[in-house]
Each structure stands twice: as structure tokens, then as C-alpha cells.
C-alpha positions in Angstrom: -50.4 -16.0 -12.8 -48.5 -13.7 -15.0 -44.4 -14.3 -15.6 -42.1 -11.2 -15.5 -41.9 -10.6 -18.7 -46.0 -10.8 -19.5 -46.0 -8.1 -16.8 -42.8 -5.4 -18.7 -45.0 -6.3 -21.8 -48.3 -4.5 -20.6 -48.9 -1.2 -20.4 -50.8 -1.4 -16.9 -48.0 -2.8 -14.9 -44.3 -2.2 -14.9 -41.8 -4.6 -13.9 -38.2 -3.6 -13.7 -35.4 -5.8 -12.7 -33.2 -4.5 -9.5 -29.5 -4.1 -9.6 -27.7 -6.4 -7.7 -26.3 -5.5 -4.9 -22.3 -5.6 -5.4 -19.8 -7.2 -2.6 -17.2 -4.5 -1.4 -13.9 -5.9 0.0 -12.8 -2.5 2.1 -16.3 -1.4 2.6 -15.1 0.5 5.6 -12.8 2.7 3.9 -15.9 3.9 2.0 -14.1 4.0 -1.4 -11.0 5.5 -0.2 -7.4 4.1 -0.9 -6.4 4.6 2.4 -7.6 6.0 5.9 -6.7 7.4 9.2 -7.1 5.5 12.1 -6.5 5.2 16.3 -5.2 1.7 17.5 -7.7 0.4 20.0 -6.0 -3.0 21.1 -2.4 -4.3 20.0 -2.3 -7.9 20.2 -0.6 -11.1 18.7 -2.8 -13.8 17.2 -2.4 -17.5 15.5 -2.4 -18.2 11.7 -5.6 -20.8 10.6 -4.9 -24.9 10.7 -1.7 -25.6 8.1 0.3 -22.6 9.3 2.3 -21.9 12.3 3.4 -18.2 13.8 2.5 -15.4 15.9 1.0 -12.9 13.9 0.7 -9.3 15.0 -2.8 -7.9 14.6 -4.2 -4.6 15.4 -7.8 -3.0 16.5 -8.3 0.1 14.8 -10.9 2.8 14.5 -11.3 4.5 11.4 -12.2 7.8 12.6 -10.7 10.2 14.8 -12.5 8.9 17.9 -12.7 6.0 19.5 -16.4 5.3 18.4 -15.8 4.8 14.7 -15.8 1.9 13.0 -13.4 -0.9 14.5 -11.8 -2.9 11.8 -8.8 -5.7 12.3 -5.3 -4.9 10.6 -2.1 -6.6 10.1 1.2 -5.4 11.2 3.4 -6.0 7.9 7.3 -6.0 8.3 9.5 -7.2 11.2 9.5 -5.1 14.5 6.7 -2.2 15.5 6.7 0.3 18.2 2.5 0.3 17.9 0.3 0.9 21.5 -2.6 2.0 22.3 -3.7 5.4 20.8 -1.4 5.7 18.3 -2.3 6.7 14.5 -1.7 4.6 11.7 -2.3 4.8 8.0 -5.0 1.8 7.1 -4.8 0.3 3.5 -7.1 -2.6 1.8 -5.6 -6.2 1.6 -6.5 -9.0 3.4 -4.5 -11.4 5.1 -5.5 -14.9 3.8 -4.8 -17.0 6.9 -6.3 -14.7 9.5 -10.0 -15.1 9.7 -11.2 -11.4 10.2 -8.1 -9.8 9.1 -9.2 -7.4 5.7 -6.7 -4.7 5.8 -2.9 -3.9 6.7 -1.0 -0.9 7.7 1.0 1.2 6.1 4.5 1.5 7.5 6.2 4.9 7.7 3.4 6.9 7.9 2.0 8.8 10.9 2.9 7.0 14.4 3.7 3.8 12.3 7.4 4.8 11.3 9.7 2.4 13.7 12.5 1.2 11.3 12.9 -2.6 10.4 15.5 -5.1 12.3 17.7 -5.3 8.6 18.0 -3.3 5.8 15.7 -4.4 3.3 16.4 -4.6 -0.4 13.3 -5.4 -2.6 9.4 -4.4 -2.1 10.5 -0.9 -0.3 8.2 0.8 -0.8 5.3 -1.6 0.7 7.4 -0.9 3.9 8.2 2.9 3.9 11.8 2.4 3.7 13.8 4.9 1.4 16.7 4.3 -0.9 20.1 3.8 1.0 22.5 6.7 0.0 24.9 4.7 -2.0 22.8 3.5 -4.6 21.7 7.4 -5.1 25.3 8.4 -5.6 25.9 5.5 -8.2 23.4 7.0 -10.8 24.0 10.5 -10.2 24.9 12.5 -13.4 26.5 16.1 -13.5 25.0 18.7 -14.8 27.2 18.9 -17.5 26.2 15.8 -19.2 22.7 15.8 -18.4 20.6 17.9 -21.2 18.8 21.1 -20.1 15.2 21.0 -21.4 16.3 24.2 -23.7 19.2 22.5 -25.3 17.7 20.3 -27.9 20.1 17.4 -27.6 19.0 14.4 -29.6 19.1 11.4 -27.9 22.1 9.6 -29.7 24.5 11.8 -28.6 23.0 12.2 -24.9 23.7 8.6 -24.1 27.3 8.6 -25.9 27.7 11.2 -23.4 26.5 9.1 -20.3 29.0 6.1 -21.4 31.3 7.8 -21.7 31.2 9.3 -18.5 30.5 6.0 -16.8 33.5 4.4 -18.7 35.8 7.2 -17.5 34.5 6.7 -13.7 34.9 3.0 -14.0 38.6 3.2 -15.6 39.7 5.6 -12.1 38.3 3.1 -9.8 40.7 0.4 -11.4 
């Protein structure tokens, strides 16, 4: 009996190797970052054996119909106003202590935009919550301080200008 590589040696016979078959994560999002989906079932479920909560969980179809693909998705964040038939936004990432559980919504997008219980501070923009107003204002520069693209203003002097606008709003405030 021949071995593999007797047989790619020889002229009468070729052998070639197959490619291995790769593992996708978010198979069902067929290489896309994210994708549309209907909620099928909205239901709370239980964490596997060290942990403790009520997680919420969703069944959704990726499709536009309800025969598509059903995959099961977390609910990230505090509070949701998700039922059935509503469309959500389906990302990749699993949850690691529900079995089954390989992708999570996206908040703010389509049906999926029911704001939060507090106002939340760090990791915005996982939960599709926009800057609050006052922290705009803080940064905001006038116009004229901040260089037009055809003034040539070398840097230097730019930012002696911005201190010193920041020191003269910080010396009314006191």
C-alpha cells in the first residue's frame, strides 16, 4: 500500500491535501458585521451553575420574515421595551454563561432604542447613548480661535491660543 506522499510523487496519480474546514463564530451573519432581524420570542432565562440572575434573551430571525434563520441574542443594558415583531440590529459576541447565546443586540438602533434607567458615563457607545449636552459645551471653541484650513497657523501658536482662551474662561467663573 502506497503512503501519501509515494502517491504526489508519481505521475499516474495525484494526491492533493484538502483545506480544512475553518470554525465560524457568527456563521449566521454570513460575514457581515451586523444584521437585521424580527424578535420571535422575548423571554428571561438563567445564567449556567456559579452564577446567579435573570438574564434577558431574545429569539430572532435574521431575515425579514419569520422563516429565516432563528438565532438566540442577549439583551445588553438595563431596561428594554422589546416584543414580539419588533426589529432589532443583531451583532456577533457571545455571552459566556448562556449556553446557546452567540450574539447581542445593538441598542439604539431600529425598534431597540428605549433609553436606560441612569445616565451612563463610560462604554456609550456599546449602548447607543449620545454625549450629554454639557460635556459638548465644555470643549467647544469659537471660531475665532480655531484655525480655518486656509490660514496656515502653525501649531505652536494654535494651542497658545486655546490656553489662553481656557485660562480667561476659567478666571470669569472664579
Amino acid at each position: 500500500m502506497p503512503t501519501y506522499s509515494q502517491l504526489g510523487r508519481s505521475k499516474k496519480i495525484s494526491c492533493k491535501r484538502r483545506s480544512k474546514k475553518h470554525y465560524h463564530r457568527t456563521k449566521h451573519l454570513m460575514g457581515c458585521p451586523q444584521k437585521k432581524g424580527v424578535c420571535v420570542k422575548v423571554y428571561i432565562t438563567k445564567p449556567k451553575k456559579p452564577n446567579s440572575a435573570l438574564r434577558k434573551v431574545a429569539k430572532v430571525a435574521l431575515g425579514r420574515t419569520f422563516r429565516s434563520k432563528k438565532v438566540l441574542v442577549s439583551i445588553p443594558g438595563q431596561g428594554h421595551s422589546l416584543q414580539k415583531f419588533s426589529t432589532v440590529l443583531v451583532r456577533g459576541g457571545r455571552v459566556r454563561d448562556i449556553p446557546g447565546v452567540r450574539y447581542r443586540l445593538m441598542r439604539g438602533k431600529e425598534d431597540f432604542t428605549s433609553p436606560e434607567t441612569f445616565a451612563r458615563k463610560q462604554r456609550r457607545s456599546f449602548y447607543g447613548i449620545k454625549k450629554p449636552e454639557q460635556e459638548y459645551s465644555r470643549y467647544r471653541v469659537p471660531n475665532a480661535i480655531r484655525p480655518a484650513r486656509l490660514r496656515k497657523i502653525p501649531f505652536t501658536i494654535y494651542r497658545s491660543r486655546l490656553l489662553a482662551y481656557f485660562r480667561k474662561k476659567k478666571q470669569k467663573k472664579y
